[in-house]
N, C-alpha and C positions, 0 to 999 in steps of 0.2 A: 455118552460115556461108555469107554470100552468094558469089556470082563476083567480087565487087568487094572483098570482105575478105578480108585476110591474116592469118595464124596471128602472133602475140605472141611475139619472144623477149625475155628479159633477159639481156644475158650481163654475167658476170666479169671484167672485166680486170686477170689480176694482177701484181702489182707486187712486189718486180724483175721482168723479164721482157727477152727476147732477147742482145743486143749485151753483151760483158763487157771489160773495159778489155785484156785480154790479145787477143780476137780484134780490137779497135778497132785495135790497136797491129801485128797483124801483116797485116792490109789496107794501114793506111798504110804499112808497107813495102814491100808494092809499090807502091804510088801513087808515094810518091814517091822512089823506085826509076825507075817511068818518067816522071815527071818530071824528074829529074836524066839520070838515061844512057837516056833513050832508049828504045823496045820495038826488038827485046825483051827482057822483062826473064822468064828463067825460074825457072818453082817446083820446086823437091821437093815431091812431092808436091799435093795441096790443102793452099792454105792454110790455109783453115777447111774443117769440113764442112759444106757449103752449098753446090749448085750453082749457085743466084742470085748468090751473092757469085762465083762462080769466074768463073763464064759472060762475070760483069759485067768482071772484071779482064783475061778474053780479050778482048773486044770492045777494050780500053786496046791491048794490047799484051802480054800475061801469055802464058807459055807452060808448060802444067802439064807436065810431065814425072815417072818416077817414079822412076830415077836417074842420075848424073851424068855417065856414057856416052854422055847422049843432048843434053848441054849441051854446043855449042862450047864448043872453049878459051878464046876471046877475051870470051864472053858475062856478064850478070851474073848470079848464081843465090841465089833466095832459098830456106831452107829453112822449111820450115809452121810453123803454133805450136804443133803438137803435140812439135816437139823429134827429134833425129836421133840416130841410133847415134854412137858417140866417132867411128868410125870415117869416118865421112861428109864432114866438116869436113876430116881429115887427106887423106882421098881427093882433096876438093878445091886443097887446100895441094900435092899431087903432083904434080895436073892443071897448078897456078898459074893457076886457078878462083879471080877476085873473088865473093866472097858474101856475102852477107846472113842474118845469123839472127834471124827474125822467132819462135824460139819463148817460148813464155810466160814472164815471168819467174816465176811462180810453181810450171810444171814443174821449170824449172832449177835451183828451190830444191830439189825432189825429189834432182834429180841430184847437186848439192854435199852434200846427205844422204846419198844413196848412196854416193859417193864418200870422206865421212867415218867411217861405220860400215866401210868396207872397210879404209882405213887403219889401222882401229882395231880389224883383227883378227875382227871379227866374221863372222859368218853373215847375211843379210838377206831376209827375206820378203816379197816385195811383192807386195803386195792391188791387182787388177786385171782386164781382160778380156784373155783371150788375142789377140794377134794385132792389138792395138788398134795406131795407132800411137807412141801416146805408151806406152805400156808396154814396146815395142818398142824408142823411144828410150831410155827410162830402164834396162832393162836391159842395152843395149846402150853403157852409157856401161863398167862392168865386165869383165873377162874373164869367159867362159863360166861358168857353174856358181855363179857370185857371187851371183846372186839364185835364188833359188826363188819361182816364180810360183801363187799359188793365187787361188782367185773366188770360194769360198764355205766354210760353215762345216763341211761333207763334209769338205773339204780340211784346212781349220782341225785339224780334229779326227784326221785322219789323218797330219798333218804329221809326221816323222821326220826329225830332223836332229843332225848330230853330237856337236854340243856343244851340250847347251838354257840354258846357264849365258850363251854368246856368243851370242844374238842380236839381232838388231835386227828392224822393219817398218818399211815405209812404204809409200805408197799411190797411186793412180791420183788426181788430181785431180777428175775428175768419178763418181766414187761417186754412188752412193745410200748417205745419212748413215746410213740405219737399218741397212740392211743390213752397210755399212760396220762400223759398232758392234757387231754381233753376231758379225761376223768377227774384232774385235780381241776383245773379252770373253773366245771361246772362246780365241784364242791367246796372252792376261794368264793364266786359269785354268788352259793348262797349259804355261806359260811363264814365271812370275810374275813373273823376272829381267828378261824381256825388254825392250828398251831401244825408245822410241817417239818420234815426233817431237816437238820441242821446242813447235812450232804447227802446228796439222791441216793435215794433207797437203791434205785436201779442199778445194778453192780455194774462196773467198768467195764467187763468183758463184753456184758450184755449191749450195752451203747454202744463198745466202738464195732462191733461185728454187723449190728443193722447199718452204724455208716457205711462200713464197709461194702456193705450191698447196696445200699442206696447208693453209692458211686457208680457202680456197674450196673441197675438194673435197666435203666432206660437203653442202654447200648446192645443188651440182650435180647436174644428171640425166647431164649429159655434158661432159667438161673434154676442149678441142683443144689441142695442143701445137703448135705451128707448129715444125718444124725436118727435120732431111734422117732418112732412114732409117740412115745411116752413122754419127749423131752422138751419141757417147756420152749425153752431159747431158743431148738431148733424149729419149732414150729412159728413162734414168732418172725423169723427168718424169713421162711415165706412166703408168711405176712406181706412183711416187709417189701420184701422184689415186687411183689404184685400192685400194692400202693404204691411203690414208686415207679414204675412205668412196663414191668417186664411183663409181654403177654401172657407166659407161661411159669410159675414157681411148684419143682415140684422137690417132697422129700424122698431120700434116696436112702435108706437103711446100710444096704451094704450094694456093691457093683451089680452081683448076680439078678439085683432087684432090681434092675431100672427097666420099664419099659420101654425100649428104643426106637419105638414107632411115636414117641414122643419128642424124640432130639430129630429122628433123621432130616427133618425140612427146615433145620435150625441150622444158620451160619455162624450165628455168635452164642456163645453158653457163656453164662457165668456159673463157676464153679467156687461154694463153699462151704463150712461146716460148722457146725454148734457147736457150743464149749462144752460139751461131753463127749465127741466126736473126735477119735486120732485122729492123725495126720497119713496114720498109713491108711487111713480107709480114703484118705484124699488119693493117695498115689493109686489105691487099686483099683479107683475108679478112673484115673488119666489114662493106668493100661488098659482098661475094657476099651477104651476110647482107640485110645494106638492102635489094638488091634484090630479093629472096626474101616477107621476114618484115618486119613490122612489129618495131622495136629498140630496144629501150633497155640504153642501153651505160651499166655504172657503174664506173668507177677505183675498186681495193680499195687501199688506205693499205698501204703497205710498207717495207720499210727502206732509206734514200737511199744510194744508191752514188755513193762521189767517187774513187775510185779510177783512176790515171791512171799511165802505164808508159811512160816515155821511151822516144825511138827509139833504132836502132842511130847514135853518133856519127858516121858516114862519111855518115848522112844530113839530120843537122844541120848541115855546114859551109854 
């Protein structure tokens, strides 16, 4: 190779990939949050995990904070889309704290679940990471001891609970599906009674974006995941690439982060990103590439999301 020629890549682009109508939906609450009252407007929490996205909402007028103590009285406060403890919301109603809840609607389907298997006597095991904070919220919609929390099939398999005739699961929203499934198998086989969600906890976004990698990852020398180090779904991601055949899966924060002594011996890249992850962090990672490598970029066909999650009403008048 001359000094004037450049190494060849082809990357991946898979499809779904990044932005999912639940994180869409809790960005424009703050938006227009400070559109309507003003900055500032503060968060519980990140709203997503993504410091691009967070950084950008400070720059508006966005004040992260991590709990309510730290919010005037008079101020507006939104809480993330990962969803809050019961306790949180009542905290604020104490305060006489206006608030916003930008969490998912598709956690909060978790939480009326959790909240109906309690009702209903049961015992409940939810499949999660410790410490997350949507697992956090969701077990924190229950008194104490209401859920029992396990992350793998170790647990599954060691699980001891009172009554195995009353129980129920349910699940952390961004799982890894396979993983996921091996966890319930174990706790159907020795639980057979056990009562499950009526439709997968596992959000849409979450499924179709491991497809999406599982499509491309065997064809990869190395598949990038664009998304934050904090971010459940994207970490599951490259999970994913890796179990399904790609030798290499690594995650990529922003462009300036990538180590390129990682891709340079790579012909094929798969390129994609977590659903807390823009699409411009996709673009400014193809031009680090452009600039580097000679490129050809190919769109892989995937399954179309229309999926769209109304605001909080007090931000529609």
């Amino acid at each position: 190779m001359t000094a004037t020629e450049r190494a060849f890549k082809e990357i991946l682009l898979a499809n779904p990939r990044g932005f999912c109508a639940g994180v869409e939906r809790a960005i424009q609450v703050v938006d227009k949050a400070l559109d309507k009252y003003g900055a500032p407007v503060y968060v519980r929490h990140e709203i997503v995990h993504n410091r691009f996205v967070v950084e950008g909402l400070e720059k508006r007028g966005a004040v992260f904070v991590e709990e309510l103590d730290e919010v005037p009285s008079d101020a507006v406060v939104v809480f993330s889309a990962h969803g809050v403890p019961k306790w949180v919301p009542e905290e604020a109603q104490r305060r006489e704290q206006f608030y916003l809840d930008a969490t998912c609607p598709l956690v909060s389907k978790v939480h009326v679940e959790a909240e109906r298997h309690y009702r209903n006597g049961r015992q409940i095991v939810m499949i999660g990471h410790a410490g997350h904070p949507e697992v956090i919220g969701t077990m924190g919609q229950l008194p104490d001891g209401a859920i029992t929390l396990i992350e793998n099939t170790d647990q599954a398999d060691a699980l001891e609970v009172p009554d195995p005739e009353n129980l129920a699961f349910i699940t952390q929203t961004t799982l890894s599906v396979d993983d996921t499934a091996a966890i319930v198998d174990t706790l159907v086989r020795r639980f057979p009674t056990i009562h499950r969600p009526h439709k997968e906890d596992i959000c849409y976004a979450t499924t179709n974006r491991q497809a999406a990698v599982k499509e491309i990852a065997s064809r990869c020398d190395v598949v990038l995941v664009v998304g934050a180090q904090n971010s459940s779904n994207s970490k599951r991601l490259v999970e994913v690439a890796e179990k399904a055949g790609c030798p290499k899966a690594i995650l990529v924060p922003r462009a300036d982060e990538l180590d390129w002594s990682l891709v340079d011996g790579a012909g094929m890249i798969g390129l994609t990103a977590g659903a807390s992850a823009p699409d411009v962090l996709v673009e400014e990672v193809l031009e680090a590439f452009r600039s580097r490598y000679d490129v050809q970029v190919r769109e892989v066909d995937g399954v179309r999301e229309e999926v769209v999650f109304r605001l909080p009403r007090a931000l529609l008048d």
